[in-house]
VMD Tcl script that builds the backbone (N, CA, C; Angstrom):
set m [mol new atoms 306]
animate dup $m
set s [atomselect $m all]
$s set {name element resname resid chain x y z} {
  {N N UNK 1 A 0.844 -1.192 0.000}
  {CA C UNK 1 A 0.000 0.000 0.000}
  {C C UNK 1 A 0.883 1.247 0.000}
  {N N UNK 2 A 0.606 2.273 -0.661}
  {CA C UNK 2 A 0.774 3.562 -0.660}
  {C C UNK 2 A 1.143 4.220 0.704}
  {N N UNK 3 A 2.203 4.361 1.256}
  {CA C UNK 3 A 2.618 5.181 2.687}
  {C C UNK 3 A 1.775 6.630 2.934}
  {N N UNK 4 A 1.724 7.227 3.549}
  {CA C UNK 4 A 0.744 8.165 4.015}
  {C C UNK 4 A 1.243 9.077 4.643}
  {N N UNK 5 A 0.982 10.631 4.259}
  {CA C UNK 5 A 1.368 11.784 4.658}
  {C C UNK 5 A 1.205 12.440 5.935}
  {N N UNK 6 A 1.600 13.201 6.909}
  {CA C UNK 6 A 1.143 13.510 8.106}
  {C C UNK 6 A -0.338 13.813 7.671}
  {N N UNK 7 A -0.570 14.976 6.752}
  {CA C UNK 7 A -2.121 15.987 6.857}
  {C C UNK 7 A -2.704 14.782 6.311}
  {N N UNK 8 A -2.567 13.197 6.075}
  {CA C UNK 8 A -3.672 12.924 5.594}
  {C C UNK 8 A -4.092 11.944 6.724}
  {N N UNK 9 A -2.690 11.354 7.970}
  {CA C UNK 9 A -2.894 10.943 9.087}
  {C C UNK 9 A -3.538 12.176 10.099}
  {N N UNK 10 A -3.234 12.967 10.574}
  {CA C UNK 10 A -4.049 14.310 11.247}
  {C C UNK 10 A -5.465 14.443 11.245}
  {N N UNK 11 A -5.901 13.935 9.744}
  {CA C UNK 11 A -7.264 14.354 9.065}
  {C C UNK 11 A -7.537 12.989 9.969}
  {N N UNK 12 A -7.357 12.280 9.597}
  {CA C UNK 12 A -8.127 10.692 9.988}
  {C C UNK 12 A -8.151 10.405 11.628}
  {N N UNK 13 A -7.097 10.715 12.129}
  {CA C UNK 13 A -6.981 11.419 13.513}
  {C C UNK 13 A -8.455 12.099 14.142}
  {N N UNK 14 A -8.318 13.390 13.363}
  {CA C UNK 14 A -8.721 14.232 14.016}
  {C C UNK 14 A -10.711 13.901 14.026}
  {N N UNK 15 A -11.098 12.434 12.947}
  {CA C UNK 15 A -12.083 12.398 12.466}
  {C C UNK 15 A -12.566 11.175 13.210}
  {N N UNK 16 A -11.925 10.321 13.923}
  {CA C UNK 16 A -11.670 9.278 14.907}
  {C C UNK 16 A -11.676 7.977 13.715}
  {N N UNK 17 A -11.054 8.042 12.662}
  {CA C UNK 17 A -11.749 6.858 11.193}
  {C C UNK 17 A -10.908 5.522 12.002}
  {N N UNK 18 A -11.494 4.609 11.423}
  {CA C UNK 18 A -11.401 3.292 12.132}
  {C C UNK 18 A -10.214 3.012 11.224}
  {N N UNK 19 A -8.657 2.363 11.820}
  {CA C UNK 19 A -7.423 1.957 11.517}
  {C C UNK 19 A -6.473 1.145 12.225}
  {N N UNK 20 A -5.682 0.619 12.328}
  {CA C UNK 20 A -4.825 0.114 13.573}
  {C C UNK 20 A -3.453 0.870 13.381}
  {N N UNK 21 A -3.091 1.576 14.109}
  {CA C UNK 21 A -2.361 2.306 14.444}
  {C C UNK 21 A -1.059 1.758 15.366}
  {N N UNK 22 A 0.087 1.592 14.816}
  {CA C UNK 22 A 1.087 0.803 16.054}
  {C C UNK 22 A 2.256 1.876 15.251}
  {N N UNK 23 A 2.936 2.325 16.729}
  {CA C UNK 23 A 4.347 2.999 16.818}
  {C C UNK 23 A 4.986 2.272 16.844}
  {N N UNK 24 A 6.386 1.678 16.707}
  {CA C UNK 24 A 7.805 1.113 16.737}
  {C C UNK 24 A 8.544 1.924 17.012}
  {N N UNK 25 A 8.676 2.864 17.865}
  {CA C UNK 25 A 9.869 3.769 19.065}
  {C C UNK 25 A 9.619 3.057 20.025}
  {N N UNK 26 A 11.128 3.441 20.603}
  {CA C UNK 26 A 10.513 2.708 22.233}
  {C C UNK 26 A 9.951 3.392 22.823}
  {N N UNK 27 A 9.736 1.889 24.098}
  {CA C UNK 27 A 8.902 2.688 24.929}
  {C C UNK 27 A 8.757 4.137 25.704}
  {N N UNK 28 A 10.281 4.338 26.127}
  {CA C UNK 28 A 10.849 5.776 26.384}
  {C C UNK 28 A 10.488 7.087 25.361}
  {N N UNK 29 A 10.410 6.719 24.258}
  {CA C UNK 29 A 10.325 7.923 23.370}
  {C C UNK 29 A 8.728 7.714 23.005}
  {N N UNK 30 A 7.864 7.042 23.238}
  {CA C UNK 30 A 6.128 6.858 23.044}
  {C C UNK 30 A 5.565 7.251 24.394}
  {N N UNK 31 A 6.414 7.094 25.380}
  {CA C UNK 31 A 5.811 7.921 26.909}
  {C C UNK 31 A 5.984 9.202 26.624}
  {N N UNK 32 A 7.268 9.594 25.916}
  {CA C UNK 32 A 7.290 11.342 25.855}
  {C C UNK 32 A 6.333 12.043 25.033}
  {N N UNK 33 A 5.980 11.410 23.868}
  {CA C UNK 33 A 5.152 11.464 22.837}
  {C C UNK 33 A 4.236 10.801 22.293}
  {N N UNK 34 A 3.078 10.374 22.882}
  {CA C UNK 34 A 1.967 9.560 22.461}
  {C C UNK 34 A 0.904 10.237 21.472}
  {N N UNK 35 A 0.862 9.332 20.342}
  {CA C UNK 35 A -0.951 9.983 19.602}
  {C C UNK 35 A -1.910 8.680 19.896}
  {N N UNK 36 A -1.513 7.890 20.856}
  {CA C UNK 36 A -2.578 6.790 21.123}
  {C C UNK 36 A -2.823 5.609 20.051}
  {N N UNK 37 A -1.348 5.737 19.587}
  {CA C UNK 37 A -1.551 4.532 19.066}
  {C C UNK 37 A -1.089 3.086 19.854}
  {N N UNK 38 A -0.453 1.551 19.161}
  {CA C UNK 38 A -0.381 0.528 19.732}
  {C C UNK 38 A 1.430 0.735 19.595}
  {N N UNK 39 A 2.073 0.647 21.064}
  {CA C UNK 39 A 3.651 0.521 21.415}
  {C C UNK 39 A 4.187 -0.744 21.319}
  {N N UNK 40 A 4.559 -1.388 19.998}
  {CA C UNK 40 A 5.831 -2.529 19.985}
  {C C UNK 40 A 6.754 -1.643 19.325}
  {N N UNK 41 A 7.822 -1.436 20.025}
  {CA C UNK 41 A 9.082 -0.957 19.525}
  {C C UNK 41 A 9.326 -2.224 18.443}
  {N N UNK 42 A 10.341 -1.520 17.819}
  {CA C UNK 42 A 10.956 -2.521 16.340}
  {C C UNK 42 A 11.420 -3.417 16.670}
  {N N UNK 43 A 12.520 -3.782 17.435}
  {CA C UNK 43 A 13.300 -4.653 17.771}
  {C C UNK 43 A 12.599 -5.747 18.122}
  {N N UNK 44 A 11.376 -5.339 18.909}
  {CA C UNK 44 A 10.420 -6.576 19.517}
  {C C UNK 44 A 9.217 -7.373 18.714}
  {N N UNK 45 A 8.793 -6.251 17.218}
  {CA C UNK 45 A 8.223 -7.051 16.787}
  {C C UNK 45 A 7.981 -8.111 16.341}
  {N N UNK 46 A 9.191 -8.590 15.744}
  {CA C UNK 46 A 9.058 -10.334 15.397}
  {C C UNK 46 A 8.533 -10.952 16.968}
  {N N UNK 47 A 8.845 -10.540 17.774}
  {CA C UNK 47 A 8.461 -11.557 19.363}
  {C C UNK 47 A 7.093 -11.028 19.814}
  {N N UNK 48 A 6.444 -10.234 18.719}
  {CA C UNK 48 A 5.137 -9.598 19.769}
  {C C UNK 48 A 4.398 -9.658 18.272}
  {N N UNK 49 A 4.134 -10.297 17.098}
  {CA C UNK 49 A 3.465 -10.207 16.314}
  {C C UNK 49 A 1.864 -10.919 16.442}
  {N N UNK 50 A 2.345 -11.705 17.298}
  {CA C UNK 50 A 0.653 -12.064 18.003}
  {C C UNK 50 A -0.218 -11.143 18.850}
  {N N UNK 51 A 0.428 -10.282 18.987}
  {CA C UNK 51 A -0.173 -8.919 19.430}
  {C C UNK 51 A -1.414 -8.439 18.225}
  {N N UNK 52 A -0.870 -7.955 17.404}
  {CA C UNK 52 A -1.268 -7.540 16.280}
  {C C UNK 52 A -1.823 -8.590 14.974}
  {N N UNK 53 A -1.699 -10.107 15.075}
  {CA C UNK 53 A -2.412 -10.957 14.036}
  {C C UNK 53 A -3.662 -10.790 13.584}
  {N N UNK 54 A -4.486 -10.157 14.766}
  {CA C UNK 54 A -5.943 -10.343 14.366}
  {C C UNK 54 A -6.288 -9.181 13.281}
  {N N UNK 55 A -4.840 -8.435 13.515}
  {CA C UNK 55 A -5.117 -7.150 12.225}
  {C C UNK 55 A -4.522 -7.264 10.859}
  {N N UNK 56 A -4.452 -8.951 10.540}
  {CA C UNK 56 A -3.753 -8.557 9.728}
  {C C UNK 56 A -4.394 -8.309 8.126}
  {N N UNK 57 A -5.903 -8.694 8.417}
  {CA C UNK 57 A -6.278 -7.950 6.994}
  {C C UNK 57 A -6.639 -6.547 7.165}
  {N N UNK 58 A -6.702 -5.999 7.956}
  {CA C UNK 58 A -6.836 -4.758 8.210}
  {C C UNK 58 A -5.822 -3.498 7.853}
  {N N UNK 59 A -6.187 -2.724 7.693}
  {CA C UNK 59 A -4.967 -1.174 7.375}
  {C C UNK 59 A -4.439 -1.162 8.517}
  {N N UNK 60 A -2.938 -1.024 8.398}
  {CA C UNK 60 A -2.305 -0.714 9.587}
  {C C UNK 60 A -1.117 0.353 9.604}
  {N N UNK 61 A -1.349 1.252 10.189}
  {CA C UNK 61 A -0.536 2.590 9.953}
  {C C UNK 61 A 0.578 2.547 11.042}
  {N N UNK 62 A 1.589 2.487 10.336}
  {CA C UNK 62 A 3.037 2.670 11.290}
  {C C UNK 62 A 3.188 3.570 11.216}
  {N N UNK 63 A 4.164 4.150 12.406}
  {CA C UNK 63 A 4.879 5.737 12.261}
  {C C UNK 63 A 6.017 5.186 13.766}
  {N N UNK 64 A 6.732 6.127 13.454}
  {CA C UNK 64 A 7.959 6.125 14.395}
  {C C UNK 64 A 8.508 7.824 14.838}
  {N N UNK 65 A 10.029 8.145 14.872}
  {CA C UNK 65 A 10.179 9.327 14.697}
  {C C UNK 65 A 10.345 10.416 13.738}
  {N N UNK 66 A 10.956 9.562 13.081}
  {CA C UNK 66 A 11.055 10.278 11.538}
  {C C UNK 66 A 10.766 8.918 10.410}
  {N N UNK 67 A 9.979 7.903 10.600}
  {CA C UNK 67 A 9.843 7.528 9.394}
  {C C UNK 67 A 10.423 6.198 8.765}
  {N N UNK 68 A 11.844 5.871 9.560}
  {CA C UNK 68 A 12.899 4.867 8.911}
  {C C UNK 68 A 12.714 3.592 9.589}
  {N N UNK 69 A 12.163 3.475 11.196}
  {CA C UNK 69 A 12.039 2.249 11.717}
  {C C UNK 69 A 11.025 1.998 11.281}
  {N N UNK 70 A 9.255 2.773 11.204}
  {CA C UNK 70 A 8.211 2.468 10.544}
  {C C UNK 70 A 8.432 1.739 9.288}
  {N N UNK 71 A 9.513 2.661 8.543}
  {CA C UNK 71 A 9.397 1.720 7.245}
  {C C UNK 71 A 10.222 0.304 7.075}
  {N N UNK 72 A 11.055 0.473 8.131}
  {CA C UNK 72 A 11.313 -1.295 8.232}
  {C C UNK 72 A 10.255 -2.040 8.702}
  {N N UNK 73 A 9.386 -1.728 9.553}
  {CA C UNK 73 A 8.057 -2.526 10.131}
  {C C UNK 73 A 7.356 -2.651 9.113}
  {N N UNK 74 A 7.472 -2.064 8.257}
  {CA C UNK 74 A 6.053 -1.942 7.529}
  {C C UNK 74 A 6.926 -3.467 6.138}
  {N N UNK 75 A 8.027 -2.757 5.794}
  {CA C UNK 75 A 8.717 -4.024 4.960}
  {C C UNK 75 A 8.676 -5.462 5.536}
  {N N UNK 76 A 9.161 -5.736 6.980}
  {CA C UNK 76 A 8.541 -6.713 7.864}
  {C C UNK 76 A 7.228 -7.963 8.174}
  {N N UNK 77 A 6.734 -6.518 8.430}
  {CA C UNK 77 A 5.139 -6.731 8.444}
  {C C UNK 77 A 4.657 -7.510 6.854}
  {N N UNK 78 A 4.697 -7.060 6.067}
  {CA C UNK 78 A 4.424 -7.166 4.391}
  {C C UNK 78 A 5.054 -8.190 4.189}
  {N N UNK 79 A 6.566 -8.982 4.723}
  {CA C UNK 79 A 7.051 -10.112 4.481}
  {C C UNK 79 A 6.094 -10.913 5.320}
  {N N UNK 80 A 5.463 -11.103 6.268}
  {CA C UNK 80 A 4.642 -11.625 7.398}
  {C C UNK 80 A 3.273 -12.351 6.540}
  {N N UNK 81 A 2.968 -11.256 5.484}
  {CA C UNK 81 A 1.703 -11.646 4.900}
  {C C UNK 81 A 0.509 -10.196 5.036}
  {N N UNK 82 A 1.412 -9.236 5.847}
  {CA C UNK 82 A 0.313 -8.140 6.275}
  {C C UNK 82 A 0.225 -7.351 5.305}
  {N N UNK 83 A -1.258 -7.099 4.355}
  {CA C UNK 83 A -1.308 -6.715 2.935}
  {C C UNK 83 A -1.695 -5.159 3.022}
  {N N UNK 84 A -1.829 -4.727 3.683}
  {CA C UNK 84 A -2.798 -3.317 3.979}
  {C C UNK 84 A -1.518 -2.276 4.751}
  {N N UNK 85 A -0.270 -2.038 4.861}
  {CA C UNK 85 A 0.196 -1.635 5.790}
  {C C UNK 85 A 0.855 -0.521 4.922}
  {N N UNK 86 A 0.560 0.715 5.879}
  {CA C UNK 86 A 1.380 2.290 5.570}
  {C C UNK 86 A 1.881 2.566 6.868}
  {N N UNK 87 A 3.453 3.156 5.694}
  {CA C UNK 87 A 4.215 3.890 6.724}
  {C C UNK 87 A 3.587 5.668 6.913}
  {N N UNK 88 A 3.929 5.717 8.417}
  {CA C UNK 88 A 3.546 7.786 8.399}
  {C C UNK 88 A 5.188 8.375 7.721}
  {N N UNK 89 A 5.391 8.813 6.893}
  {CA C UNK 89 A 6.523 9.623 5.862}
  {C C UNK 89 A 6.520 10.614 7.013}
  {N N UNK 90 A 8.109 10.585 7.363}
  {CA C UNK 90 A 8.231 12.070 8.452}
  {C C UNK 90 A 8.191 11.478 9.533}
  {N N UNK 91 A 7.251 10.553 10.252}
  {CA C UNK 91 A 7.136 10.398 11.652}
  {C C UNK 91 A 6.526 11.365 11.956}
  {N N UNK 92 A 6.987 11.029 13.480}
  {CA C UNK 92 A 5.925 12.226 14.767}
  {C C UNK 92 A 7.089 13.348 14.397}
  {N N UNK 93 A 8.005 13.705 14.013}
  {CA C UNK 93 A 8.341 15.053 13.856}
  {C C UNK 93 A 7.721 15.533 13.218}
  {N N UNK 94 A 7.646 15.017 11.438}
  {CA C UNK 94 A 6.873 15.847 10.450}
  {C C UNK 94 A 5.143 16.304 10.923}
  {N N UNK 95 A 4.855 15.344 12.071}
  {CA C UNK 95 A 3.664 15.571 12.723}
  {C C UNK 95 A 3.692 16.636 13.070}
  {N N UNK 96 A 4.077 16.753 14.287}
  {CA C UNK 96 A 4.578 17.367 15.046}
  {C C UNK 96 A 4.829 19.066 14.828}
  {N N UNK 97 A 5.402 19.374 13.378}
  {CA C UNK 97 A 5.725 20.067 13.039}
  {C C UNK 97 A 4.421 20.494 11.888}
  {N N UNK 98 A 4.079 19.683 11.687}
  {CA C UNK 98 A 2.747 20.378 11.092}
  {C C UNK 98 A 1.769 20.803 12.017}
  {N N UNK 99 A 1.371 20.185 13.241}
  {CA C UNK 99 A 0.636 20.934 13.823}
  {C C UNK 99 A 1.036 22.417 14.557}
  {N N UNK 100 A 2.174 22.603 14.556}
  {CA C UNK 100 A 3.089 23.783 14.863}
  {C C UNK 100 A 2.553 24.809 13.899}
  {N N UNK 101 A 2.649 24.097 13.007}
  {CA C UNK 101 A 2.303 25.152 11.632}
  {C C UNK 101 A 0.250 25.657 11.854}
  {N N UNK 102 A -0.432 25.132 12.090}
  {CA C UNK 102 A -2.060 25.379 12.379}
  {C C UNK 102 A -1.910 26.231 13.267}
}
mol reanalyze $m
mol bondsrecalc $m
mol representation Tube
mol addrep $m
């Protein structure tokens, strides 16, 4: 699937649209900065993918800090069999920084 822009994650956000949402930062950097999504840091996902199975026909939107661990999850994930999965481009900075900008 097509990776996904902050303003078009924000919009869907801000609209409550039904998605599964999982960060891959750790836990330290998702306590400082939460948008309420689901916390398996990267390193742990191969050991926590039963967490997340029941989503796997479902859209599932990664994001990280800027973008680069999401998009290994998301390459991951997609080797796994998970067909629906976008990375957030930017991370919570480019977030972050767009809502700065409103």
């Amino acid at each position: 699937m097509k990776d996904i822009e902050v303003e078009e994650l924000k919009s869907r956000l801000d609209k409550k649209e039904q998605f599964v949402f999982l960060d891959v930062r750790e836990t330290y950097e998702y306590e400082d900065d939460n948008l309420g999504a689901i916390n398996i840091p990267l390193a742990q996902l191969p050991n926590k993918l039963s967490e997340i199975e029941k989503y796997k026909d479902e859209e599932i939107i990664v994001h990280c800090r800027s973008g680069a661990r999401s998009g290994n999850a998301k390459v991951f994930l997609e080797s796994k069999g998970y067909t629906k999965v976008r990375n957030v481009l930017g991370g919570i900075l480019a977030y972050r920084a767009l809502e700065e900008d409103e």
